[in-house]
C-alpha positions in Angstrom: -18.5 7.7 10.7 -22.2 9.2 10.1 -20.6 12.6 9.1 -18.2 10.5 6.6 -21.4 8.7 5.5 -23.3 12.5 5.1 -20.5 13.3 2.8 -20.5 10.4 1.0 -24.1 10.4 0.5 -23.6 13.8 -1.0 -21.4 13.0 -3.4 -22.9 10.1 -5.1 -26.0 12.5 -5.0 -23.8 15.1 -6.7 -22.5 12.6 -9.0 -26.1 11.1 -9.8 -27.2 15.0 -10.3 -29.4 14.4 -7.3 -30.0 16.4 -4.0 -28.7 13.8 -1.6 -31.2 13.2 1.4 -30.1 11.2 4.3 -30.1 7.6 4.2 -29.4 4.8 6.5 -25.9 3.5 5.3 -27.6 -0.4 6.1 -29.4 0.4 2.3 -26.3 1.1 0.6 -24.7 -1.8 -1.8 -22.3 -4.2 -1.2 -19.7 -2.3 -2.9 -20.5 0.8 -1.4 -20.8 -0.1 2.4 -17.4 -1.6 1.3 -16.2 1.3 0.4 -17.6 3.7 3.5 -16.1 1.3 5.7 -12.8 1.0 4.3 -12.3 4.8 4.2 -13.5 4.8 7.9 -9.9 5.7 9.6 -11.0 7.1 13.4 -11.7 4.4 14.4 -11.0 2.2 11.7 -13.6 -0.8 9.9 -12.8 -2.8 12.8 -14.0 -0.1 15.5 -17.5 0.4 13.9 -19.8 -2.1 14.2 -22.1 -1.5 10.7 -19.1 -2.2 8.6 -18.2 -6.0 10.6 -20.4 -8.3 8.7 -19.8 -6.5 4.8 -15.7 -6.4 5.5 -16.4 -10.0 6.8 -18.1 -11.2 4.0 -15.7 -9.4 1.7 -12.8 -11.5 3.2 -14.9 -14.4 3.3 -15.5 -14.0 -1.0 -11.7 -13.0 -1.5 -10.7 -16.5 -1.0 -12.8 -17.6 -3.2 -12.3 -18.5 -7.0 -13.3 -16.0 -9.4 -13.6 -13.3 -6.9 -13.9 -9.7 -8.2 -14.5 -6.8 -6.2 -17.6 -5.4 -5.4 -18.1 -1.5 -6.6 -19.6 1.5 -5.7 -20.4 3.6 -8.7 -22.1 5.8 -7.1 -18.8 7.4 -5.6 -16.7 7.3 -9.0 -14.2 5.4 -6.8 -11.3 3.6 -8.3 -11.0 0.0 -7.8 -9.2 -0.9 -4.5 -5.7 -1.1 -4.9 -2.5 -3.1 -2.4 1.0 -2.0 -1.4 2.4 -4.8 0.6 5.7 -2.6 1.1 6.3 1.1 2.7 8.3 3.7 1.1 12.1 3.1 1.8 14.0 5.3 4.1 15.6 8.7 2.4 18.9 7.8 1.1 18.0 3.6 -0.3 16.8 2.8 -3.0 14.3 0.0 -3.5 15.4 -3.0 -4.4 15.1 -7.2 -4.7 16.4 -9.7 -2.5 17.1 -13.0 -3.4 16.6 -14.4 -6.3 14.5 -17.5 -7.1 14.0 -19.9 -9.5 14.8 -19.3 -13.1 16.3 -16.1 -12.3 12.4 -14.9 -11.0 13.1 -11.7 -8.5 9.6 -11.5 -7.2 8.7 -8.5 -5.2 10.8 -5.7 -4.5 11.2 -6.0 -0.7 15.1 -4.9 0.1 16.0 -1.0 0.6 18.9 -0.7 -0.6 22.3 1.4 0.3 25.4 2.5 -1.6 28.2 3.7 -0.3 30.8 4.2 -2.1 33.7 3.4 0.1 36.8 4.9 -1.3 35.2 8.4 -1.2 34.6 7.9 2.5 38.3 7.3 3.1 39.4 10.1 1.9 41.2 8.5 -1.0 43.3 6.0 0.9 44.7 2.9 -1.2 42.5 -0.1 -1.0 44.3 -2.0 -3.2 44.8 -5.0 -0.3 41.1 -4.6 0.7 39.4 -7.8 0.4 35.7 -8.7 -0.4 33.4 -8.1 2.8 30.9 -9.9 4.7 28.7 -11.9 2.4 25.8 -9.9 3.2 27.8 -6.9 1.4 28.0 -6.7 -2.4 30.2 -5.2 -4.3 30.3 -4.1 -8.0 33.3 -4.8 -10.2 36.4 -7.1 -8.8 37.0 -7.6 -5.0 39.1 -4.2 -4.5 35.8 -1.8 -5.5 35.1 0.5 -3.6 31.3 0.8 -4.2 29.4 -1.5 -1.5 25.4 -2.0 -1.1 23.9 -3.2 1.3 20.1 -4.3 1.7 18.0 -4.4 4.6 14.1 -5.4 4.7 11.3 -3.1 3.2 9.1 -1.7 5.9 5.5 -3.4 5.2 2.8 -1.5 5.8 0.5 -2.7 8.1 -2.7 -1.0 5.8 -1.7 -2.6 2.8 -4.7 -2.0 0.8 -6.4 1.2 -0.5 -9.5 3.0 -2.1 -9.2 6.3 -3.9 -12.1 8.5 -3.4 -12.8 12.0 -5.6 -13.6 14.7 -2.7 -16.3 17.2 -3.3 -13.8 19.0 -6.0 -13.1 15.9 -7.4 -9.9 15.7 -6.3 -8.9 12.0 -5.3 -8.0 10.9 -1.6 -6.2 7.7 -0.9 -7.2 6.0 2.1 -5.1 2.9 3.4 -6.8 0.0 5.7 -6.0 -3.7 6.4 -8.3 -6.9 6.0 -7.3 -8.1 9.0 -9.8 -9.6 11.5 
């Protein structure tokens, strides 16, 4: 953490055209302990003391009308972003599960699989095949032989994430949770 805190101190003293001199990280704003704690990864937030009470507080104002996120701008930082959902596996496709109301999707959380049956069987006629399971779905009339399949999106369990310009200025995304 303090050599993380070194670096970061040198960069917003780079960015400030300033010759960064060590500081406790306990005089850094709101936004910007924020931000030193949520890039903290070994341990993470919740292994370092210093960054409990500002990660508290910050969950604390979430739920809270009118919340906005506190920044550093010291760091050049983007504002914190959230994935609830992973990457799907190689060979799926991201997709929706049920619908809702009004025809409303909501968030794509299936991976989804096609397979396209006939080419699997080598040619074979499925003219008596009938319509599967109905967790399979099938495009065109009962007798097609292209069949998806959905199965749950892995969620991540860091959903949220800051992006933070290294000493090139080359952006580094770093994934952590609010949980606590």
């Amino acid at each position: 953490m303090n050599r993380m805190l070194f670096a970061f101190l040198a960069l917003a003293g780079s960015g400030l055209g300033l010759i960064a001199t060590p500081a406790k990280s306990e005089e850094a704003s709101w936004g910007c302990q924020i931000l030193l704690c949520a890039a903290s990864q070994n341990p993470s937030w919740h292994g370092v003391g210093y960054c409990i009470p500002p990660m508290t507080r910050l969950i604390s104002a979430m739920k809270k009308p009118g919340f906005s996120w506190p920044v550093c701008h010291e760091a050049n930082a983007d504002k914190p972003g959230h994935e609830a959902f992973d990457e799907c596996p190689a060979g799926t496709t991201i997709g929706y599960g049920a619908q809702g109301e009004n025809g409303w999707q909501g968030e794509p959380d299936q991976c989804i699989k096609t397979v396209n049956l006939c080419q699997s069987l080598g040619g074979r006629d499925t003219s008596t095949w009938r319509r599967g399971s109905s967790s399979d779905a099938f495009y065109g009339d009962s007798n097609s032989c292209i069949q998806q399949s959905g199965t749950p999106r892995p969620r991540r369990a860091d959903p949220y994430f800051v992006d933070i310009p290294n000493d090139q200025g080359v952006k580094q995304r770093f994934w952590f949770n609010l949980n606590y």
